[in-house]
DRENLOSE-708589 format. One record per residue: y negated, x, z of N, C-alpha, C, CB in turn. Coordinates in steps of 0.2 Angstrom, whole numbers. Each point is the difference from the previous one (the first is absolute). Glycine has a CB too. Layout:
# DRENLOSE-708589
    n_Y    n_X    n_Z   ca_Y   ca_X   ca_Z    c_Y    c_X    c_Z   cb_Y   cb_X   cb_Z
      Y      X      Z      Y      X      Z      Y      X      Z      Y      X      Z
...
END
This chain:
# DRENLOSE-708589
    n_Y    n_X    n_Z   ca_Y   ca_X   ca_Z    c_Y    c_X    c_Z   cb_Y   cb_X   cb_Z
      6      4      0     -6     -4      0     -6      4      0      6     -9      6
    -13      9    -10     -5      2     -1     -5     -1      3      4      0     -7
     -3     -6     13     -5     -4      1     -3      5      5      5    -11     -3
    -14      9      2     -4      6      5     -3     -6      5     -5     12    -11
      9    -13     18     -3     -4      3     -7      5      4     12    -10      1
    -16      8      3     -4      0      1      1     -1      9     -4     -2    -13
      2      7     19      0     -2      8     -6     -5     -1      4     11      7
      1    -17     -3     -5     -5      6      2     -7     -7    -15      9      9
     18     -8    -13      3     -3     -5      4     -6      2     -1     10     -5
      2    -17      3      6     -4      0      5      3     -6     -8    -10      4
     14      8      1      6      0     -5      4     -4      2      1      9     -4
      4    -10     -3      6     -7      2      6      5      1     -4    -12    -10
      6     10     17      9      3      0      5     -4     -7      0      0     15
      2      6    -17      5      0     -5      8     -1      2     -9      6     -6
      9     -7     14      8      0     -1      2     -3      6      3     10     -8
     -1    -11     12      1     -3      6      3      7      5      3    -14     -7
     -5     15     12      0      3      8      3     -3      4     -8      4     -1
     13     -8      2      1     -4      6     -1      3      6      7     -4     -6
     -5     10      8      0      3      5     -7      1      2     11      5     -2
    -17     -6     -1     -7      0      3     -1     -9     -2     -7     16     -3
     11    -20      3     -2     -5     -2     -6     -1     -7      4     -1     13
     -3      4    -18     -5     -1     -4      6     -2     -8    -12     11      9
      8    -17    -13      4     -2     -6     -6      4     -6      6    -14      6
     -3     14    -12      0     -2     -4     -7     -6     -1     12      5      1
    -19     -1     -3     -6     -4      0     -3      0      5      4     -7     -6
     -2     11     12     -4      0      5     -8      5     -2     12     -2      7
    -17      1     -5     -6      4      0      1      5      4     -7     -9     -2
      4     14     -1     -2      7      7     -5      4     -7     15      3     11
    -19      1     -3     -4      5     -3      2      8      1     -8    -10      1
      5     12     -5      2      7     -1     -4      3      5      3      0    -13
      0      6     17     -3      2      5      0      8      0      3    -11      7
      3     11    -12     -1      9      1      4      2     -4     -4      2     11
      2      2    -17      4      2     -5      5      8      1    -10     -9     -7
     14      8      4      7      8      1      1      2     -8     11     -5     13
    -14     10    -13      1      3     -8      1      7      1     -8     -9     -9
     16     12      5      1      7      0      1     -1     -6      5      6     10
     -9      1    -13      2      0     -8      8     -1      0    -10      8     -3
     11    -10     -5      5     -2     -1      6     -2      2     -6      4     -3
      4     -9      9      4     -6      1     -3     -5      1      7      4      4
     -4    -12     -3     -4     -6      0     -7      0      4     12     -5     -1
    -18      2      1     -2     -2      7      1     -5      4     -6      3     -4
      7     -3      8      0     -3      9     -5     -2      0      6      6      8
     -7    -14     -4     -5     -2      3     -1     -2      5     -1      0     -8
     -1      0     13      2     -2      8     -5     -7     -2      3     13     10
      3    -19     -9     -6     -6      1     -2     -3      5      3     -2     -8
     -7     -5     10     -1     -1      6      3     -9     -1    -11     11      3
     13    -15     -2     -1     -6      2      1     -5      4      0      3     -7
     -8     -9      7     -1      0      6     -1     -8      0     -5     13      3
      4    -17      1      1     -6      1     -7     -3      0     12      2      6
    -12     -9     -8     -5     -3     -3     -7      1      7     11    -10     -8
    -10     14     15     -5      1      2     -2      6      0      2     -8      6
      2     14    -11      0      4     -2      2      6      8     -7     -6    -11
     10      3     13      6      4      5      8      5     -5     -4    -13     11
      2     18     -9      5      3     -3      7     -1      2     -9      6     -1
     13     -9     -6      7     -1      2      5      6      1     -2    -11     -6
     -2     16      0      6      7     -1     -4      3     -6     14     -5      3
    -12     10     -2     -1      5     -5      5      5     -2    -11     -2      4
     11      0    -10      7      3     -6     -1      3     -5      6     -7      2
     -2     14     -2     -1      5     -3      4     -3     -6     -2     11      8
      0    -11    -15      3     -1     -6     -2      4     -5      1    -10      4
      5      9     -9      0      4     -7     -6     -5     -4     16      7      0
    -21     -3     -7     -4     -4     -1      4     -5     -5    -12      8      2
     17     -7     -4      7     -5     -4      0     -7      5      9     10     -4
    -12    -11      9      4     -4      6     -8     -5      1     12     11      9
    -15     -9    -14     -7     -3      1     -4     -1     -7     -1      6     12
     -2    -13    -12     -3     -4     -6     -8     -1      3     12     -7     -6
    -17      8     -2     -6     -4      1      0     -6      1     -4      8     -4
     -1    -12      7      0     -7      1     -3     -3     -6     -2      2     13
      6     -8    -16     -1     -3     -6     -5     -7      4     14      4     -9
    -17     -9      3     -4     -6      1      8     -5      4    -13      1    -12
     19     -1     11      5     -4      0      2      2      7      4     -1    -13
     -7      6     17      4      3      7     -4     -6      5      1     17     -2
     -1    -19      7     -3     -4      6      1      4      6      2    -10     -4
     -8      7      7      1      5      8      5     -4      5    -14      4      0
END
């Protein structure tokens, strides 16, 4: 994947986490990016609940993450 996200960014989870409680479509923001040359980037994300209380924060490959389309809902 090419995609150049951007810190403090929304993204859409691309795959389901059970073990953090998190599906497929869930929102989180990018909180802190992991790039060694030549392997994938990591991105540590954050997401947090509608009063913005942090639920967890999960390190993920940037494959495991989508930009937010007009079709996504909060």
């Amino acid at each position: 994947m090419n995609a150049i996200y951007e810190l403090y960014s929304n993204v859409i989870l691309s795959q389901d986490i059970p073990e953090e409680g998190l599906s497929v479509g869930d929102v989180g923001t990018l909180v802190e990016k992991h790039q060694i040359e030549g392997l994938e980037t990591w991105y540590s994300v954050g997401f947090f609940d509608m009063l913005g209380k942090t639920i967890t924060v999960v390190t993920m490959a940037e494959n495991s993450l989508r930009f937010p389309t007009h079709e996504d809902r909060p």
